[in-house]
C-alpha positions as CSV (number, residue, x, y, z in Angstrom):
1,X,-10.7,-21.1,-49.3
2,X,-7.9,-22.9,-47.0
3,X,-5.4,-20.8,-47.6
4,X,-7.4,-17.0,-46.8
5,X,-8.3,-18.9,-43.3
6,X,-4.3,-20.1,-43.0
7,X,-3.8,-16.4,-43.9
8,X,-6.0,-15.1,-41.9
9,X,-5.1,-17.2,-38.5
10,X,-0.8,-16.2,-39.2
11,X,-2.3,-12.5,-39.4
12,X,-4.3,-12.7,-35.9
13,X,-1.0,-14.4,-34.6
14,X,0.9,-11.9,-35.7
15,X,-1.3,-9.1,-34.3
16,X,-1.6,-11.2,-31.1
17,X,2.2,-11.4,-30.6
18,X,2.7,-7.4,-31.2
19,X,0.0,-6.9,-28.7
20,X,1.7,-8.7,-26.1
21,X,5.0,-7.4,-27.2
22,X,3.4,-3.3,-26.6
23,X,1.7,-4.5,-23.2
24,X,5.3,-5.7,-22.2
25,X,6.9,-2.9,-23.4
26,X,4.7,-0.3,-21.6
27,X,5.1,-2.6,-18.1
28,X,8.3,-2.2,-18.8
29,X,8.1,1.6,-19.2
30,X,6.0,2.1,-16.4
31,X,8.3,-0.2,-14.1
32,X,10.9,2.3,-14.7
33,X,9.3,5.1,-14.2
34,X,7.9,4.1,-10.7
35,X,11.6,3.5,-10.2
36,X,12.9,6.9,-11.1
37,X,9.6,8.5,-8.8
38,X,11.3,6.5,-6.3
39,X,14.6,7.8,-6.5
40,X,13.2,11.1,-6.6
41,X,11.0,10.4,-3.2
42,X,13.8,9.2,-1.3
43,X,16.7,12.9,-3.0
44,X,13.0,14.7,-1.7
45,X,13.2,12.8,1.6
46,X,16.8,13.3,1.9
47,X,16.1,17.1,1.4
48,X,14.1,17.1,4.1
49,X,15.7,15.3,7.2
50,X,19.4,17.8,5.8
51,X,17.2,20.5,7.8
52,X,16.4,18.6,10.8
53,X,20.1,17.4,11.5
54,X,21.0,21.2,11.2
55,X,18.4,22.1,13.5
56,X,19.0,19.3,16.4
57,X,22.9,20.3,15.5
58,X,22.2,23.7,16.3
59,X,20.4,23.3,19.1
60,X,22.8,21.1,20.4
61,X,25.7,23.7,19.8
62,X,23.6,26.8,20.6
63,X,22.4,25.8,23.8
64,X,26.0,24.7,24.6
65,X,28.1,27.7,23.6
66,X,26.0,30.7,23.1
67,X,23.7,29.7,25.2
68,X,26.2,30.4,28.0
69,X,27.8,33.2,26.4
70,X,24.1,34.9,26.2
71,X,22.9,34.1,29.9
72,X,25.9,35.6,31.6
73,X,26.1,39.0,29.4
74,X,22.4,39.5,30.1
75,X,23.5,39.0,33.8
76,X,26.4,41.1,33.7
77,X,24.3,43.9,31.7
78,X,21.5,43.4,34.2
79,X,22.4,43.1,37.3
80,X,19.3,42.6,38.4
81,X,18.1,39.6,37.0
82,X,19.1,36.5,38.3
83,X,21.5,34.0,36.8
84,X,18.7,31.1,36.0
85,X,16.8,34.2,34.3
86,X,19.2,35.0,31.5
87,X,20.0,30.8,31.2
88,X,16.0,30.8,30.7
89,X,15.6,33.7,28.0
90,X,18.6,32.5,25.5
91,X,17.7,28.9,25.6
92,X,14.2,29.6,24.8
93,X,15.3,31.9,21.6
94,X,17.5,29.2,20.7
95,X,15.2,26.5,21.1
96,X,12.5,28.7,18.9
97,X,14.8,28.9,16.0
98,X,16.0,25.2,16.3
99,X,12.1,23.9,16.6
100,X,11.5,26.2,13.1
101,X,14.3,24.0,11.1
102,X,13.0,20.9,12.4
103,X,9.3,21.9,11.5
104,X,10.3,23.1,8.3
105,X,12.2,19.7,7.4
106,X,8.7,17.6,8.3
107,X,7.2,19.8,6.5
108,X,9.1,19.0,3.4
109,X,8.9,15.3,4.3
110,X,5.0,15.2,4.6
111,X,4.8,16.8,1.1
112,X,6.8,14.2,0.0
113,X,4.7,11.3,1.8
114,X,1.7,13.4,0.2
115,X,2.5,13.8,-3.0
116,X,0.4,11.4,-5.8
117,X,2.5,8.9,-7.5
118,X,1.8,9.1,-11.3
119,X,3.5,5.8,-12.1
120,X,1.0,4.1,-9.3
121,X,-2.1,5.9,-10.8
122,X,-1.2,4.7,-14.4
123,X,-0.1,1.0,-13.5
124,X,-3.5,0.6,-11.9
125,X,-5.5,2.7,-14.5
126,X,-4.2,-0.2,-17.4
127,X,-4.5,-3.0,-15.1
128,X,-8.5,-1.9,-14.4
129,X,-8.6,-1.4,-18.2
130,X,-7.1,-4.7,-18.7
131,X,-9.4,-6.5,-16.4
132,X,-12.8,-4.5,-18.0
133,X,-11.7,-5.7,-21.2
């Protein structure tokens, strides 16, 4: 009879020691998975702030350059409208196509910020399972 309990405590060790080892092994898993989510947040992020640069770039060159350009042809080809006039149309076209890349780029950031995080959800889903057990 000593020996089936010997036995039987090296096999409930054993199976002890390979539970651990799979819960390590699946924090482990999950560890690097959040990681890679991560990485693909911050490329997604990236994505979205390319746009905005563009935009404020543009902005910055269109109001500058054709900006100019655009007033004083719409001056010369118009005589009648004033100077300040043709400054005030072009720079408000430019400005609407500038403020439409920078919207779209938060847009693509907020999705981002939005978006669930499947590693998160599963980490806590087997640490409540672990703590119900």
């Amino acid at each position: 009879m000593a020996t089936v309990e010997t036995e039987s405590d090296a096999g409930v060790a054993t199976l002890m020691r390979g539970i651990v080892d799979d819960a390590r092994r699946l924090i482990i898993e999950q560890l690097k998975l959040f990681r890679i989510e991560i990485q693909n947040d911050v490329r997604q992020t990236l994505m979205g702030i390319i746009p905005i640069v563009i935009g404020g770039l543009m902005a910055f060159v269109g109001l500058l350059l054709l900006g100019m350009t655009s007033a004083y042809l719409l001056c010369w080809a118009m005589p009648q409208l004033p100077l300040w006039g043709g400054f005030g149309i072009v720079s408000a076209v430019i400005l609407a196509v500038s403020l439409g890349l920078v919207f779209w780029g938060v847009s693509k950031i907020r999705s981002v910020v939005e978006a669930p995080h499947l590693a998160v959800q599963e980490l806590k889903e087997n640490l409540q399972w672990k703590t119900n057990k």
